[in-house]
C-alpha positions as CSV (number, residue, x, y, z in Angstrom):
1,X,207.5,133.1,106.9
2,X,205.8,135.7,104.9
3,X,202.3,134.7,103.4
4,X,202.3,135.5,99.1
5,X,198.8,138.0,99.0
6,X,197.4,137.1,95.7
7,X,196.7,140.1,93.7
8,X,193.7,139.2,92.1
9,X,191.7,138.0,95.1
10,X,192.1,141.5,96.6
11,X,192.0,143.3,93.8
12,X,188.5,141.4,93.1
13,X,187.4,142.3,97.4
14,X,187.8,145.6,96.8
15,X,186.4,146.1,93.7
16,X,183.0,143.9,94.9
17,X,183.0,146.0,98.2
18,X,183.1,149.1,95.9
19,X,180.5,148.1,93.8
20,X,178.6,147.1,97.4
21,X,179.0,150.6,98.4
22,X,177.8,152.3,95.4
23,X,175.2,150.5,95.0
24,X,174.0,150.7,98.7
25,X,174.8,155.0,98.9
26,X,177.5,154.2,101.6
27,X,181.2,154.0,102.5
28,X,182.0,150.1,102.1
29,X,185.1,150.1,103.8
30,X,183.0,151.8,107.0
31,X,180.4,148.8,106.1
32,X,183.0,146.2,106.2
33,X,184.9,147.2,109.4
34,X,183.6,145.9,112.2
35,X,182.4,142.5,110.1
36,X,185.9,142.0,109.3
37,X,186.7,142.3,113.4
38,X,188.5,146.2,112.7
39,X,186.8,147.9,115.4
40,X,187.6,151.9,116.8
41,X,187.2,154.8,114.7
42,X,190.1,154.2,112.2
43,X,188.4,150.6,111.4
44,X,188.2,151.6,107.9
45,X,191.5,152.5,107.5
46,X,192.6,149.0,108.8
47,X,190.1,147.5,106.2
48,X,192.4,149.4,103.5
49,X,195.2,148.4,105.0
50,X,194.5,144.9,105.1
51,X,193.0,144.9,101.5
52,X,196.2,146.2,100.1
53,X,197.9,143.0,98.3
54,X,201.2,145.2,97.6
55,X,202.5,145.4,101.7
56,X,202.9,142.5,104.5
57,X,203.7,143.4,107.9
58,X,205.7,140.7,109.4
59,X,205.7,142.1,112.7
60,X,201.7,142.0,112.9
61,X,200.7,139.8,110.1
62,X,196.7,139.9,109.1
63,X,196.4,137.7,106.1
64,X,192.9,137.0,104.8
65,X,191.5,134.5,106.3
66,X,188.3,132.3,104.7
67,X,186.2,133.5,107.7
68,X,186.5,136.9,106.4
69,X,185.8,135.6,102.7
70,X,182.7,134.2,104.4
71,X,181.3,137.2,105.7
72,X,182.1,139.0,103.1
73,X,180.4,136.8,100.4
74,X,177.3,136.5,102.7
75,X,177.0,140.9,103.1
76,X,177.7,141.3,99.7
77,X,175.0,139.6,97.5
78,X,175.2,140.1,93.8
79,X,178.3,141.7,94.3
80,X,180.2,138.4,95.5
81,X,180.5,137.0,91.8
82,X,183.0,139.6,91.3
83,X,185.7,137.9,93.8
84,X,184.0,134.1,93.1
85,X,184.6,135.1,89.2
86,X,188.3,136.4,90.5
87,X,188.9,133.2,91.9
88,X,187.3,131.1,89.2
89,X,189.8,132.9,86.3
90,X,192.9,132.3,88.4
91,X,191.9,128.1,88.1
92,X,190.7,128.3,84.2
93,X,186.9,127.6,85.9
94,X,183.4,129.7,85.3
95,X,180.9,130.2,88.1
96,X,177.5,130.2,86.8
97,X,174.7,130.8,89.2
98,X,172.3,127.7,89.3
99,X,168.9,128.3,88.2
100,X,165.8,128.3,90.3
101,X,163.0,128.2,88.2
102,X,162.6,125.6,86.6
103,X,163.5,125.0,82.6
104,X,161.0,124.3,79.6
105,X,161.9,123.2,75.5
106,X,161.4,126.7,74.6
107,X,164.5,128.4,77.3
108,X,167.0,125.1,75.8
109,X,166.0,126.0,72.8
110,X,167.5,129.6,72.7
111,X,170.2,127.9,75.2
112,X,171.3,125.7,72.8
113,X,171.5,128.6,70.0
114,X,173.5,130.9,72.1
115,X,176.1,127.9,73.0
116,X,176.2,127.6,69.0
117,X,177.2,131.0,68.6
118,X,180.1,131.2,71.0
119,X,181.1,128.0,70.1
120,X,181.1,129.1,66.4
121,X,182.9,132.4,67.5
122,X,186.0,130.2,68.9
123,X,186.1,128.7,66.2
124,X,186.4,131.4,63.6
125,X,188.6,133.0,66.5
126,X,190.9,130.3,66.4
127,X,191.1,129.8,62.6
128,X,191.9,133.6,62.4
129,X,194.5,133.6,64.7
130,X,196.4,130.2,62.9
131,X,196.0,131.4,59.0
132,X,199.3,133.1,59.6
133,X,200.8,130.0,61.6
134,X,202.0,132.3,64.5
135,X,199.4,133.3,67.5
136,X,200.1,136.5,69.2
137,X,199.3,137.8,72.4
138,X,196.4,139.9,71.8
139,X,194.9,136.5,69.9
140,X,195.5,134.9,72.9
141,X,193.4,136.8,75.0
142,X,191.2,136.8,71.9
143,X,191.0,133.3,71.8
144,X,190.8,132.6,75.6
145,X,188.1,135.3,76.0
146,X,185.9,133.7,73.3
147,X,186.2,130.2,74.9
148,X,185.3,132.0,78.6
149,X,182.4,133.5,77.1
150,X,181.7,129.6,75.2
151,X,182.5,127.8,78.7
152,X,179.8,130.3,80.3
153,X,177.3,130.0,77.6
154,X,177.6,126.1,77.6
155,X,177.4,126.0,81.7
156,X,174.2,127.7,81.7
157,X,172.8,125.2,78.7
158,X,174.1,122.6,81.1
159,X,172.1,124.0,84.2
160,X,169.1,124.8,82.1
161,X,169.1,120.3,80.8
162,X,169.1,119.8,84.4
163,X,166.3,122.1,85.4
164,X,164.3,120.8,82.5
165,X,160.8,120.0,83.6
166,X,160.6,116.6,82.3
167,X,157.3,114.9,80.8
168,X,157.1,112.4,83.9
169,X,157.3,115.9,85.8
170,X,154.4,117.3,84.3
């Protein structure tokens, strides 16, 4: 039984192991080769391979396994929120990284600001995209974009109220 390859993860791997090897000065498919267990002098071109969500090979079938998400989300640092933000969009979620400082009044305050923006920005979105009783596609993505960018703006309010240095704290 052929495995489905999900476009979006590997389209999102490849496009965070890009960004990796820019940012580094390096070839990220060389990088990635022998962390992914392709080893030999045409590793990288089994990294390609293997990244490439369009072709199965029955015969000698390598599908992505989480181990190799693992080490792949370890070596890549800030460049792993590109496939975590991948997979959060395919299940209608938001990754938001927690916070490690800790929160005062004066960060909810512009929190709590921003949220009212993007919250005001899906509505007038919405209200837009109903005055003619029909919603069309681009106001779809319209409308869905302004609520990711609400959902987001929200989260970190969220993770900033639980990061708040309390009075007891002080």
């Amino acid at each position: 039984m052929a495995l489905t390859k999900h476009p979006y993860i590997y389209k999102a791997i490849k496009k965070a192991m890009e960004s990796f090897g820019e940012r580094h000065h390096i070839t990220a498919r060389q990088h990635f080769a022998p962390l992914l267990g392709f080893t030999g002098p045409n590793g990288h071109i089994q990294v390609g391979s293997y990244l490439n969500y369009t072709s199965y090979n029955p015969v000698a079938p390598h599908p992505f396994s989480v181990d190799h998400l693992a080490v792949l989300l370890d070596e890549l640092g800030d460049d792993r929120k590109i496939i975590l933000d991948a997979i959060a969009r395919e299940f209608d979620m938001v990754v938001i990284p927690k916070q490690k400082a800790k929160a005062d009044v004066a960060d909810i305050n512009l929190l709590v600001d921003v949220a009212n923006m993007e919250n005001s920005d899906v509505f007038r979105v919405v209200k837009e995209s109903i005055a003619d009783k029909v919603i069309t596609q681009e106001e779809q993505e319209a409308i869905l974009k302004e609520i990711e960018e609400a959902q987001k703006a929200n989260a970190r309010l969220k993770d900033m109220v639980l990061h708040l240095v309390t009075q007891e704290e002080k």
